[in-house]
Structure formats: C-alpha cells, structure tokens
FILUM-669021 format. One record per residue (C-alpha): residue in three letters; x, z, y. Coordinates in Angstrom, 3 decimals, always signed. Example, Ala and Ser with C-alpha at 12.3 -4.5 7.8 and 13.67 -1.06 7.14 Angstrom:
2
 code        u        w        v
  Ala  +12.300   +7.800   -4.500
  Ser  +13.670   +7.140   -1.060
***
This chain:
489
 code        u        w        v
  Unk   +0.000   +0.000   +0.000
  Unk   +1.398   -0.927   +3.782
  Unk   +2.083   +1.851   +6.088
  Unk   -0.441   +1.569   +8.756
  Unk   +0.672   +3.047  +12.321
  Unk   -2.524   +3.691  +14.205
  Unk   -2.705   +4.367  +18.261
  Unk   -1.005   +7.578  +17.644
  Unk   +0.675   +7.254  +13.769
  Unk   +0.053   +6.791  +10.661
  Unk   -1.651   +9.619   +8.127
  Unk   -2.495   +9.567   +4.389
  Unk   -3.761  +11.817   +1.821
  Unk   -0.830  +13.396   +0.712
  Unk   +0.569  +12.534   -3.107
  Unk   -1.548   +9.330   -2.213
  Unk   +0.308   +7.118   -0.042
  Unk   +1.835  +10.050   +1.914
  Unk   +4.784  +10.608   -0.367
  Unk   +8.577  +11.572   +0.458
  Unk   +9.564   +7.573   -0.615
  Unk   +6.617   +6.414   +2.265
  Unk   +8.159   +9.088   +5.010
  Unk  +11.593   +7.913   +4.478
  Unk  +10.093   +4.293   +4.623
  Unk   +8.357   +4.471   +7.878
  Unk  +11.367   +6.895   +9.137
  Unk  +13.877   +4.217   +8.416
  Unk  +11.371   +1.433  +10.472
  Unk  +11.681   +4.218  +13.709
  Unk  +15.270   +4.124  +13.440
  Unk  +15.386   -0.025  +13.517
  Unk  +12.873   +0.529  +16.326
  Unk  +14.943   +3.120  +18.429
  Unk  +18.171   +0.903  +17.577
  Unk  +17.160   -2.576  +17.960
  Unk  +18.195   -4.343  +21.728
  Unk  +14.720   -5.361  +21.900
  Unk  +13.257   -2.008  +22.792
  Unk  +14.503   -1.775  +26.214
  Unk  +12.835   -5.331  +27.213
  Unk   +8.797   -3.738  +26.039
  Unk   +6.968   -3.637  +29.548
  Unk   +6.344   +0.462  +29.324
  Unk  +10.087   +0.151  +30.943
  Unk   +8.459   -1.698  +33.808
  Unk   +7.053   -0.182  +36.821
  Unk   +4.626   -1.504  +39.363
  Unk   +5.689   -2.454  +42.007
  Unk   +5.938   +0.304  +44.860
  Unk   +6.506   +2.893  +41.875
  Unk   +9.161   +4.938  +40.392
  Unk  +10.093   +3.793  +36.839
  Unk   +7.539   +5.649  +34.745
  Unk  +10.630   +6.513  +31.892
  Unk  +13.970   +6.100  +32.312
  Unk  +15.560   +4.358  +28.526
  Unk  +17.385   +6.298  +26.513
  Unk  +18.919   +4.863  +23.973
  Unk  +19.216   +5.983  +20.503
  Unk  +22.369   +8.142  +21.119
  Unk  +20.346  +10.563  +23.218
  Unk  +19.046  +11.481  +19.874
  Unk  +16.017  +12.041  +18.327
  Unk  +13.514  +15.419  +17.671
  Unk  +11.890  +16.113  +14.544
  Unk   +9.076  +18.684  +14.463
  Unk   +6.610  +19.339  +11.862
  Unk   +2.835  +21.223  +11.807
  Unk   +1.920  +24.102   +8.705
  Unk   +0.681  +21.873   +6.327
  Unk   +1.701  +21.331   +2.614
  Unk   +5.578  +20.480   +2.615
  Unk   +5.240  +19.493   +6.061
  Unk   +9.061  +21.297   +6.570
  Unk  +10.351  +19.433   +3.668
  Unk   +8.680  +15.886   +4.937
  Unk  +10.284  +16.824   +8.344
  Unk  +13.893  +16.993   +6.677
  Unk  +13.892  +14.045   +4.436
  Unk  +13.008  +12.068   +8.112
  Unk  +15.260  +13.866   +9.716
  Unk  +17.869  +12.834   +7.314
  Unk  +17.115   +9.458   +7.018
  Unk  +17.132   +9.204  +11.178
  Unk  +20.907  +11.003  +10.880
  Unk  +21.550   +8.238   +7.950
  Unk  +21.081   +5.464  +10.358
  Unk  +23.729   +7.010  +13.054
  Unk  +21.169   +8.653  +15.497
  Unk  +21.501  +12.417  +16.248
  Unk  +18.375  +14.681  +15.156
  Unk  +17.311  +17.612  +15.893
  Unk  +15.345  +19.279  +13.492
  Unk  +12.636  +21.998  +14.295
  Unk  +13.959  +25.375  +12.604
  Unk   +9.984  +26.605  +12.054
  Unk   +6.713  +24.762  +12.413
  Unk   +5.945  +24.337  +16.189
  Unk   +3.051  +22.452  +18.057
  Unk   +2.859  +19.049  +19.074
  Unk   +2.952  +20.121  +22.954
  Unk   +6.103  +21.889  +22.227
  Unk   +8.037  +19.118  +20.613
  Unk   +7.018  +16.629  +23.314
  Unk   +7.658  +18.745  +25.895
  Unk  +11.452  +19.348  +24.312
  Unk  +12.001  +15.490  +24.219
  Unk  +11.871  +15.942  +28.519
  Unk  +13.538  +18.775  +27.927
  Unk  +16.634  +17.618  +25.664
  Unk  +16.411  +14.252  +27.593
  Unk  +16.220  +12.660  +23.987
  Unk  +14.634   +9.009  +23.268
  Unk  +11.732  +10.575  +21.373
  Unk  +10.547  +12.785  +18.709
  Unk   +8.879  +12.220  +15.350
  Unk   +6.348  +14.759  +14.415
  Unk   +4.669  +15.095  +10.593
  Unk   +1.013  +16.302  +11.157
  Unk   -1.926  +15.385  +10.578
  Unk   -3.641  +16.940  +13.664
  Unk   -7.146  +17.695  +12.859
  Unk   -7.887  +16.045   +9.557
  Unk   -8.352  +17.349   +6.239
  Unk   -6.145  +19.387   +4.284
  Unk   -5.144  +17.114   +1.633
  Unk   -4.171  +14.729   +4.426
  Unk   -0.413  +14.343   +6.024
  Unk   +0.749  +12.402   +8.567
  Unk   +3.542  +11.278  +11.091
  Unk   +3.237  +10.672  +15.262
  Unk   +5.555   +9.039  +17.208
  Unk   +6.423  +10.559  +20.571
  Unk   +8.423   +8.156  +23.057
  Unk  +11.168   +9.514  +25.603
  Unk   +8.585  +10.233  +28.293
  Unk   +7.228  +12.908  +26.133
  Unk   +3.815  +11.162  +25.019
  Unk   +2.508   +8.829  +22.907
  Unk   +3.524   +5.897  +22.103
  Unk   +2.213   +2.982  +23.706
  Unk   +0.879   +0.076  +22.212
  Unk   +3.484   -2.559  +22.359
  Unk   +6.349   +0.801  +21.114
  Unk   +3.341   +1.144  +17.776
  Unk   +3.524   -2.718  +17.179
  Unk   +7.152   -2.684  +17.056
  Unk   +7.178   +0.326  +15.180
  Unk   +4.430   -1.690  +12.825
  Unk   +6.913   -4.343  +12.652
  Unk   +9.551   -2.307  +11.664
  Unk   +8.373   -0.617   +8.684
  Unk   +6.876   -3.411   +7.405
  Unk  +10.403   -4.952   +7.151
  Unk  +11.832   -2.261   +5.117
  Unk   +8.901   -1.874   +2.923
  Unk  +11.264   -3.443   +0.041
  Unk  +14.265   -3.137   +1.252
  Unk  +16.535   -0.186   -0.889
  Unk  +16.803   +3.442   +1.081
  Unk  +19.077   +5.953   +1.862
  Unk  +19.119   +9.021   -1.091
  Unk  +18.465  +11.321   +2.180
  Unk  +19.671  +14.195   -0.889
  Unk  +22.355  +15.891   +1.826
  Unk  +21.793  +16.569   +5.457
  Unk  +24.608  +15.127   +7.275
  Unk  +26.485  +17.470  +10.000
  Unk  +24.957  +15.996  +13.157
  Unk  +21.315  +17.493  +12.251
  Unk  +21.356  +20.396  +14.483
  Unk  +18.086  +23.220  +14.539
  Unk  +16.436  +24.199  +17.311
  Unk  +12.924  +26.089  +18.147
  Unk  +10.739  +24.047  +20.244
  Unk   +8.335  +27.089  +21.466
  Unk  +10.937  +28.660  +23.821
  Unk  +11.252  +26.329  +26.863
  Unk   +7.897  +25.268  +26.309
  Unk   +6.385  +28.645  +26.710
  Unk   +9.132  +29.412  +30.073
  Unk   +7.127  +26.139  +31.587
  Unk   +3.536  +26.964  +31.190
  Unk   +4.066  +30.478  +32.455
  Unk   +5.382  +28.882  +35.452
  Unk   +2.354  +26.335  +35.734
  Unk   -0.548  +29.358  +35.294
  Unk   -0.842  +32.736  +36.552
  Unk   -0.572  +34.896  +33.842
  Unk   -0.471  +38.156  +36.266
  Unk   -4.002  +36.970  +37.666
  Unk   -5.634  +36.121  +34.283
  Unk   -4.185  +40.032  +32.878
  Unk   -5.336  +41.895  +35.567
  Unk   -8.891  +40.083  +35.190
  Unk   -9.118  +42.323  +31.886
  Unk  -10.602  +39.800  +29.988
  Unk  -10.629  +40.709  +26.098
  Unk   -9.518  +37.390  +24.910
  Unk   -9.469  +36.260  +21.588
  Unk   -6.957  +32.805  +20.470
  Unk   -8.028  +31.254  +16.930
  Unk   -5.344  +28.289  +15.680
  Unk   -6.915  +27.763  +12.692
  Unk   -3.998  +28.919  +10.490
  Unk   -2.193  +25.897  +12.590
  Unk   +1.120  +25.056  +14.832
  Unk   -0.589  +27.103  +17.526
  Unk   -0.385  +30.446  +15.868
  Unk   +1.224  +32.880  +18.616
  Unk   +1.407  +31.175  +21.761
  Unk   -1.721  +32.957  +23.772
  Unk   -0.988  +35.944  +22.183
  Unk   +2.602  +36.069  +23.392
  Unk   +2.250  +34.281  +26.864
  Unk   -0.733  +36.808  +27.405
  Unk   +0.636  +40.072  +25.991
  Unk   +3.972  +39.500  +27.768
  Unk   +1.992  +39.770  +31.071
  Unk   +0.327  +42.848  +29.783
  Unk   -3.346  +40.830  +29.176
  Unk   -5.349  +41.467  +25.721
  Unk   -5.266  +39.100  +23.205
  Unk   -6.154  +38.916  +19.502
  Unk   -5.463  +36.460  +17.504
  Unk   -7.476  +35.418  +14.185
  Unk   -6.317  +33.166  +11.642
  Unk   -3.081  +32.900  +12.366
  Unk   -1.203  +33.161   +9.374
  Unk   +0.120  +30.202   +7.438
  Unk   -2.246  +28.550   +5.207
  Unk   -1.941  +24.972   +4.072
  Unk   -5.543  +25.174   +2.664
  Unk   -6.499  +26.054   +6.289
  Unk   -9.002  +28.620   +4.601
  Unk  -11.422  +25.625   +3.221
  Unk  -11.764  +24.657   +6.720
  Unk  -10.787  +21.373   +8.733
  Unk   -8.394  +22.599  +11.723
  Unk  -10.891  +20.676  +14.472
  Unk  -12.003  +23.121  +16.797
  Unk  -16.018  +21.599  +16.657
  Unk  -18.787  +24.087  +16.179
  Unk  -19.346  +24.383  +12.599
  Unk  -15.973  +25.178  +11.603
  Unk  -15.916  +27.982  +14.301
  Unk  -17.702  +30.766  +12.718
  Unk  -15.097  +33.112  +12.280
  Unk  -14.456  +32.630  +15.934
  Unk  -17.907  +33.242  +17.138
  Unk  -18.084  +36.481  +14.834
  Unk  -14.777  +37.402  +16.166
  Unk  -15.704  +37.364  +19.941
  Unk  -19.116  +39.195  +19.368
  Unk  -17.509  +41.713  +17.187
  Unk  -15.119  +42.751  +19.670
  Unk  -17.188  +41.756  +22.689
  Unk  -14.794  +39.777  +23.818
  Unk  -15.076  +37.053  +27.140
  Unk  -13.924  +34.110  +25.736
  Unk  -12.683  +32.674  +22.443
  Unk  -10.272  +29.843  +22.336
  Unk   -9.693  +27.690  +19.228
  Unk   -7.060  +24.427  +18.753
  Unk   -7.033  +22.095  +16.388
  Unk   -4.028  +21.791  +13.360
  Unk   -0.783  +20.626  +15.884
  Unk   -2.485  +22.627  +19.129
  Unk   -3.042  +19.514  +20.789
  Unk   -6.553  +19.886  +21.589
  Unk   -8.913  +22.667  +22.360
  Unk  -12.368  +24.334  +21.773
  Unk  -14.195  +27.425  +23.493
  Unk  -16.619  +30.071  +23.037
  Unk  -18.174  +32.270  +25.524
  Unk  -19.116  +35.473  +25.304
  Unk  -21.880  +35.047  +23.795
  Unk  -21.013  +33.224  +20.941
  Unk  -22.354  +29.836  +22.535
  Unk  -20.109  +26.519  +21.980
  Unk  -18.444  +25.188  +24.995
  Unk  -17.608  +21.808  +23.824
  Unk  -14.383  +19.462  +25.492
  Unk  -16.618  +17.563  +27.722
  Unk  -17.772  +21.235  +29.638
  Unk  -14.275  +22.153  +29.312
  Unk  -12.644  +19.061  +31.051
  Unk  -15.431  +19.023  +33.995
  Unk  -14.477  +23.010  +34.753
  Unk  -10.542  +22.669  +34.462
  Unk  -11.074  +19.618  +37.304
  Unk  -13.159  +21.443  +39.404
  Unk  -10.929  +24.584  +39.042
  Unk   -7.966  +22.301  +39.720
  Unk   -9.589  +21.287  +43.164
  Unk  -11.430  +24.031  +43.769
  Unk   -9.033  +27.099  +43.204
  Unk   -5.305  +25.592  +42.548
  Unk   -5.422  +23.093  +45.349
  Unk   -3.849  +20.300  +43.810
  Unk   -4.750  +16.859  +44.287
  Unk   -4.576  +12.963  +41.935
  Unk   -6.861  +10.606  +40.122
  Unk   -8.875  +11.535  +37.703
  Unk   -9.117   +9.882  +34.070
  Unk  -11.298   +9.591  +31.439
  Unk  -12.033   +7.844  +28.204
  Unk  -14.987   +5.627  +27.981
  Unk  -16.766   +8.214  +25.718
  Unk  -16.382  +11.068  +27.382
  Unk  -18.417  +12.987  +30.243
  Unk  -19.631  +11.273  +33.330
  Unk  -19.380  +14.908  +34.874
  Unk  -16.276  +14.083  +35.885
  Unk  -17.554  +10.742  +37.551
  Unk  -19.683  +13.264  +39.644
  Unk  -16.925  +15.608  +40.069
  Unk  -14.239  +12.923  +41.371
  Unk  -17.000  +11.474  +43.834
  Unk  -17.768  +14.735  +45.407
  Unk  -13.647  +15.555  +45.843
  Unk  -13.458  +12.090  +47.137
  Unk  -10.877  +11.169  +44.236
  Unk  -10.329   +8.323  +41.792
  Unk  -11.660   +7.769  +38.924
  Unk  -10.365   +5.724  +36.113
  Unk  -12.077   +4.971  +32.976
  Unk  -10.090   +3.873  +29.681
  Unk  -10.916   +2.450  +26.189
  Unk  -10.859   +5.515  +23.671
  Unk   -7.349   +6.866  +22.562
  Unk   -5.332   +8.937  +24.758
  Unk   -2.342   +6.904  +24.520
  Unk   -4.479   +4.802  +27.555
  Unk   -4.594   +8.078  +29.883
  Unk   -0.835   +8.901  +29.140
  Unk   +0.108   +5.026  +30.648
  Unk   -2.152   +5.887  +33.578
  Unk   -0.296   +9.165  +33.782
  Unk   +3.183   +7.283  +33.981
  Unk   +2.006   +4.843  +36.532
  Unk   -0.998   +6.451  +38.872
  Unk   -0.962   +9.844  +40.157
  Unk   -2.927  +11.608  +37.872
  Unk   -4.283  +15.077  +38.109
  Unk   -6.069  +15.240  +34.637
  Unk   -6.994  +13.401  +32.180
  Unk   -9.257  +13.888  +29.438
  Unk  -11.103  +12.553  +25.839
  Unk  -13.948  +13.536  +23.898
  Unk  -12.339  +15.328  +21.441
  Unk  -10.571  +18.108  +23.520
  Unk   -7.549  +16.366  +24.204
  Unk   -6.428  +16.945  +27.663
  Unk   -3.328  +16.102  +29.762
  Unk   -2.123  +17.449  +33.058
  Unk   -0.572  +16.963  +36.360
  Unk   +2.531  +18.779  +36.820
  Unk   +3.532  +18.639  +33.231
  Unk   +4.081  +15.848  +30.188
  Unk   +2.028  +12.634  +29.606
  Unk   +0.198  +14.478  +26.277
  Unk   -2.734  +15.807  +25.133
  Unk   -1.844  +20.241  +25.398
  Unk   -4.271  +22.683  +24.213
  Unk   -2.502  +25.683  +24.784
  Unk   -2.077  +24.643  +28.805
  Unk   -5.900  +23.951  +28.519
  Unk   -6.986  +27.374  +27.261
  Unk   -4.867  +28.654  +29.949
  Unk   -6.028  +26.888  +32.842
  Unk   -9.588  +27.836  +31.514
  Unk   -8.325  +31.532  +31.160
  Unk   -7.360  +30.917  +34.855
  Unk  -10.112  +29.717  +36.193
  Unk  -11.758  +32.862  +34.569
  Unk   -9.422  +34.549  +36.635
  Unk   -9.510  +32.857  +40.055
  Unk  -13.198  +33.268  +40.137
  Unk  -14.260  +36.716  +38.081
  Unk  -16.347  +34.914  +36.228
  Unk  -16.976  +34.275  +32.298
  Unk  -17.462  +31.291  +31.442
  Unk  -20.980  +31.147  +30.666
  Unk  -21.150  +31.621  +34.549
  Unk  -18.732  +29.200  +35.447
  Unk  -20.871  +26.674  +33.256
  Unk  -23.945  +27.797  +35.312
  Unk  -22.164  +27.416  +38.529
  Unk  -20.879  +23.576  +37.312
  Unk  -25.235  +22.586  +36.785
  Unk  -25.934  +24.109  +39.736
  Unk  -23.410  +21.738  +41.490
  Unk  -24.198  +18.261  +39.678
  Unk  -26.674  +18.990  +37.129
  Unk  -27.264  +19.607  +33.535
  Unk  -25.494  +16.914  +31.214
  Unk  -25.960  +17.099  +27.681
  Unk  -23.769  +14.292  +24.986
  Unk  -24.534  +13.603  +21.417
  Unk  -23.042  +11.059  +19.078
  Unk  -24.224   +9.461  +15.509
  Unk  -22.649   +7.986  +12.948
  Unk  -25.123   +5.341  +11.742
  Unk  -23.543   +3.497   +8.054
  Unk  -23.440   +0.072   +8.390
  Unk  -25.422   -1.808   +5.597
  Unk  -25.219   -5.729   +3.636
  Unk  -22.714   -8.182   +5.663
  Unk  -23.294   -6.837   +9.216
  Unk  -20.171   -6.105  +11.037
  Unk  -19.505   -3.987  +13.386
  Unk  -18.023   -6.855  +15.487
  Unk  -21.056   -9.065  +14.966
  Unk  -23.699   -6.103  +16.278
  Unk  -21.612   -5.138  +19.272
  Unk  -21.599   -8.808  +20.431
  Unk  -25.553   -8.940  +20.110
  Unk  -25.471   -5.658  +22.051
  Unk  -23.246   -7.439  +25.186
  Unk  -25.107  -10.645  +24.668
  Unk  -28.476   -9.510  +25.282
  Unk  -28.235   -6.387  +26.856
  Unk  -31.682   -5.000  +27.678
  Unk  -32.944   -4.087  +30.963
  Unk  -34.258   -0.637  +30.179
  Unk  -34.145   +1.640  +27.510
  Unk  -36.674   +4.478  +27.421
  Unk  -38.286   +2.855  +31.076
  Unk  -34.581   +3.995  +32.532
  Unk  -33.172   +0.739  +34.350
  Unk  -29.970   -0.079  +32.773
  Unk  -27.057   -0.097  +36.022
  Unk  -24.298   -1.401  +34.084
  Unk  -23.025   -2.638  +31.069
  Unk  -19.311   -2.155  +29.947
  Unk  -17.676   -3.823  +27.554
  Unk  -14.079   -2.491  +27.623
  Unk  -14.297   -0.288  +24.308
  Unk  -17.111   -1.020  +22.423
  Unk  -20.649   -1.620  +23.964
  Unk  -21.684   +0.607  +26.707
  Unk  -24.918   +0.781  +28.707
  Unk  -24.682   +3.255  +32.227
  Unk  -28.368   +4.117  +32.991
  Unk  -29.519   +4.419  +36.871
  Unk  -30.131   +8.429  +36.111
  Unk  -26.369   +8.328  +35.217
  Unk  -26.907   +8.948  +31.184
  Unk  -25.444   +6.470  +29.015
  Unk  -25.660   +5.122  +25.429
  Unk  -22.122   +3.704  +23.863
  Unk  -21.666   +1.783  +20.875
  Unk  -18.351   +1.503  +18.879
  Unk  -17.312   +0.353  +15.357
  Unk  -14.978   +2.166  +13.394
  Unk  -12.343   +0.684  +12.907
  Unk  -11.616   +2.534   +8.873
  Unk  -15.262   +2.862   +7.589
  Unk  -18.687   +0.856   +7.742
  Unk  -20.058   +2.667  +10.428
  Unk  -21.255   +2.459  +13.994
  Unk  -20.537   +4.916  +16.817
  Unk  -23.408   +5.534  +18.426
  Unk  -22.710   +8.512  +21.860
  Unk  -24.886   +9.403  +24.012
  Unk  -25.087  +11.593  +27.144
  Unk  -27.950  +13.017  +29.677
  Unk  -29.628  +16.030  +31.518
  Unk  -30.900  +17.189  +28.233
  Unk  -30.193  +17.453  +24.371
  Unk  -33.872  +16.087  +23.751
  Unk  -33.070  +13.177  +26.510
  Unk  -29.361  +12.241  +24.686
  Unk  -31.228  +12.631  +21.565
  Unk  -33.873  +10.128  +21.952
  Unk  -31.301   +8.020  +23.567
  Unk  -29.165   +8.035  +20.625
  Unk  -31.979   +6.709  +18.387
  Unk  -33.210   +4.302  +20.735
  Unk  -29.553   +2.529  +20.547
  Unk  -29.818   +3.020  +17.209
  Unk  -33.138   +0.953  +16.918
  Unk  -31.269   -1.482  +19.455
  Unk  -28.499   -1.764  +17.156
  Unk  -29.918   -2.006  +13.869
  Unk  -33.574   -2.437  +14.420
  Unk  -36.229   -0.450  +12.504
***
C-alpha cells in the first residue's frame, strides 16, 4: 500500500500499514525532501511584495527535530526516524519524553532547525499512528512542501533502506516542554488568572498535554487539577478528541469539585475543548469567538482575523464590529498558517478547536488557547458561562450542527456538489440565499447570516453536511433541508 501524506501527514492503523519498515520509508522520502536543491525554489520561500520573507531557508544542516505523542511505540517509531534522518547526514534531535505538538514546533523557531517530524496521530483512534511534518517556520507544511514530500516517498517505496539498528552519534536529546512553557508564560498573565481563584481543572486525555496547565498554573500559585493524565496508549477506551461525548469524566470532574472551568485537548495538545461550570459543553466555535473578542477587548492587540470555511460566522460579526479583516479559507489549517506567514494575523481558527495566534508560531496550540480563555476569565471576573452570555448579548445567539449523510449507488460526492453550485436555490426554508461559495465544497450564506455547507470526504462515501444559526432547532432543520437538497427525499 502507498504512503499517503494528507494536508497535515500521513496516519495508519498501526501493525496495518503503520509499521517500523513504512516510518523508515516515508522518513527516508523527508530526508530527499529536506536535501534535494529543489526545495529552496517552492513559492512558500516567496514573499509578496511589500513583505518580509515569511521563513527564512534553512537547509538541511540546521538539522532536524523529532518528537513523538503517548501512543503505542510512538518513542520507538520516533527513533527508528530519527535514525534514518541521522543515516542520510542530517543532524536530529530526538525528543527525550513524549511532548506536544505545540512544543516541538515551537522548538524548530527555537533551535532555528529546518523542521521537525512528529509521530502522532492527533485525535484519532487508538489503534491508529501517524507522522506530521512541521516546516522551519514552525507550522505545517504547505501544500506544494506535502507534494514534494508525496513525491519523495513514493520514490523510495522500493528502493533498499538503511538497518536504522544503531543510533549514530549526531542524534542528540532534548525536552521540548521547557522553552515552550518560558514563552507562553510570557504571552498570558498567569499572576491575573491565580489571583482570580478559579478552581480549574486540565483533562489531556492520557495525551502529550499531560502537565502543562498544571505546572504553568501551580507555579503562579493558581489551582489546578489535572485528570487523566497518566500514560495510557488505550487512552481509557476513549478517542483523545475533546467533543462532548468523550468528555464525561471531565464534566463529572468539574461538578464534583465545583470547579469554574474544565479544559480538555485532544491526543498531541493541539486543539482544545471546554466546560463551564456547570457541566455545559463549550464547543471550538464559542471558544474562538471569546478568545477574539478578549484579544480586542481586554489585551489590546490588533490583525486580521481568519477562519475556515466551516467554522463560525461569529467571528464575521466580531471582525465587522472591531473594524478588522476577515479572511475565509478552504478547511485545513495549513491555509490559516500561510495567511499567518504573509498577512498580519491576530487569530486564526477551525472547527475542530484548532487555533493559532498572533505573537507566537504559525500552528494550531491548545494549551495557549486554554490559557487565553483562563485569561479572559481573569480580565473580566467572569466564568465562562457569563462570558458566553455577554458574547449573545453582543451579536446574537449562533448555534452549528453538522451531518454525515452516506453516500449511496454511483453518486459522487463530486457529481452532487456540482448540482449544488449549478443550480443553487434561491431560498431555503423562505430565507433568501445572499451568497453562494464555492471555495471548499458547496456553501450557501443565508440573508439572516446562517449558512448550510456541503463537503465530500475525501476517505469515505459520505457527504458533509454543517450548518449554523440563532438556534439548534433553526441549524437543525437547516441541516436536513440541505440534506433533501443534496440527495432528495
């Protein structure tokens, strides 16, 4: 089977195509990639005119990070690539203990390295593994890096590969976490958010995460306890995304100990979920609309704002009454981390709790996230079931749903979302339809500012069907009136 680098890596279920032979495979295509000429020329090197180069290239010698999540032989997947990088000539440094995905990007500005290789699988079930590719601006790889990446592999799918048995001299160790965690405390106020008294409590998931609030908020003499935070590569029967239904030791959690706020991140600790104080489910698009309007409101800092096309058109509200830009992208944060390079962007955010920040690396952070939320807490002594209330009283109640509807017979994806463009209908549900995108997918902006977006997956037979409005009943009977558009019956 090919190795298949997505928008931000590849991942496979692990004994399955995720095997030591396939991680030395696709580690020995990032090496051609970081070594071959060609690299420099890719137009991520290129800056707009007017604008500082958004990355200066660094060429293989400036080395290479490998970091690696709590998963099932996740360490030893991290050495064999580690290895096979050091095989190839390029100096590695390995992560001495598992360590977030914020925290190994965030060393690749920090060691001034050409990128980082990460094995995680992020959110995704336990039986799955996987590998990212970080690039020497401390993000994501763009799209033209992944092709060449693609490329890469694909050429030494057959070729013979190093034993990787001995680990050569110039792999040195190092622990990501400790001028990652110097940087956010001097990005938040962690004096303001302990003296707020807040009983706080941080739930990784059993993932890379495990520590951070507890030790960034304890240090400043804050409470903090954390729950599942031991190492379990089982992740206690339940998927490290922090969505509602696998938060229910969370939600016990902060009602047993009547605590303000819980904060939860996904497997790596790129992305984020919340619960207030009363056990209620603040989900990423709530989350993203508050740390903007805390941003403006209480930090004073200033930039564009960006947004996936599937996430909240809070923000769109938000940005017009700040008088800022807005920017919307196709799905996949790799497209906010190139606006973050080029535009000056003050934060940028996707549906699935993955949200970047001025002032810091072009990357998805979750730990920065719970902390700015923690802040905003702070700033305002408020919890965040009144900070919520405070954000409807200011724009209104929005409300988003999504559907996966299985696609039946020989319809496509492809064929139904060109129906959807082609005949796009006026109304839907006697709303007048203001706009119809066609960037990512299908999308349909409503004059009452809801919306209804289509999208085919691109692994399964399925259409995306999202949805968002001043109501769950509204978003609801949106979602099945695109799904009558879209498949009829």
């Amino acid at each position: 089977m090919p190795i298949v680098f997505g928008t931000d890596g590849w991942r496979d279920v692990i004994a399955g195509d995720f095997t030591f032979a396939n991680v030395r495979r696709a580690a020995r295509g990032i090496a051609e990639f970081l070594l071959s000429p060609a690299r420099e020329k890719l137009e991520v090197y290129r800056a707009k005119p007017g604008l500082p180069s958004p990355s200066p290239f660094r060429p293989a010698s400036a080395g290479v990070l490998v970091g690696y999540d709590t998963r099932f032989l996740s360490d030893l997947f991290a050495e064999e690539a580690a290895r096979v990088l050091a095989a190839g000539g390029i100096p590695v440094w390995l992560a001495s203990e598992a360590d977030s995905t914020p925290a190994i990007s965030f060393a690749v500005k920090e060691k001034q390295a050409c990128g980082a290789i990460v094995i995680t699988a992020s959110h995704n079930p336990p039986r799955y593994n996987g590998m990212k590719y970080k690039a020497e601006y401390a993000g994501s790889g763009l799209p033209e890096m992944m092709e060449a990446i693609a490329a890469e592999v694909e050429k030494v799918r057959d070729e013979p590969l190093p034993a990787a048995t001995e680990t050569p001299a110039h792999i040195h160790k190092f622990l990501p976490r400790t001028g990652y965690l110097e940087h956010l405390g001097s990005l938040v106020d962690l004096e303001r958010i302990a003296a707020a008294g807040f009983k706080i409590i941080a739930d990784p998931m059993h993932g890379a995460s495990r520590g951070y609030l507890k030790s960034l908020l304890s240090s400043a003499g804050g409470w903090c306890r954390e729950i599942r935070g031991d190492i379990n590569p089982s992740f206690g029967g339940v998927n490290p995304e922090p969505i509602e239904k696998n938060l229910k030791a969370l939600i016990e959690a902060v009602r047993a100990d009547g605590a303000a706020v819980g904060l939860a991140f996904d497997g790596d600790g790129d992305r984020i979920g919340a619960v207030d104080s009363g056990g209620g489910f603040v989900n990423p698009h709530q989350i993203i609309a508050l740390l903007l309007r805390h941003l403006i409101l209480n930090r004073k800092w200033s930039g564009a704002v960006a947004r996936t096309i599937s996430t909240t058109r809070m923000l769109d509200l938000l940005a017009k009454r700040f008088g800022l830009p807005l920017f919307e992208t196709p799905v996949g944060f790799k497209h906010i981390c190139s606006l973050m390079m080029t535009e000056n962007v003050l934060i940028g955010g996707e549906e699935s709790g993955g949200i970047g920040f001025k002032n810091h690396i072009p990357e998805r952070d979750g730990i920065l996230s719970a902390l700015l939320l923690l802040e905003a807490m702070a700033f305002e002594n408020a919890t965040l079931s009144q900070l919520l209330a405070s954000l409807r009283e200011e724009i209104g109640p929005f409300s988003f749903q999504r559907m996966d509807a299985p696609l039946s017979g020989d319809r496509s994806g492809g064929d139904i979302l060109a129906g959807l463009a082609e005949k796009a209908p006026g109304f839907i549900r006697e709303i007048p339809v203001a706009e119809v995108l066609t960037s990512d997918g299908v999308k349909y902006v409503l004059k009452d500012d809801s919306w209804l977006l289509f999208r085919a997956s691109g692994t399964e037979p399925l259409l995306r069907i999202y949805a968002e409005a001043s109501s769950a009943e509204k978003a609801n009977a949106l979602i099945l009136a695109g799904k009558k558009l879209a498949l009829g019956g």
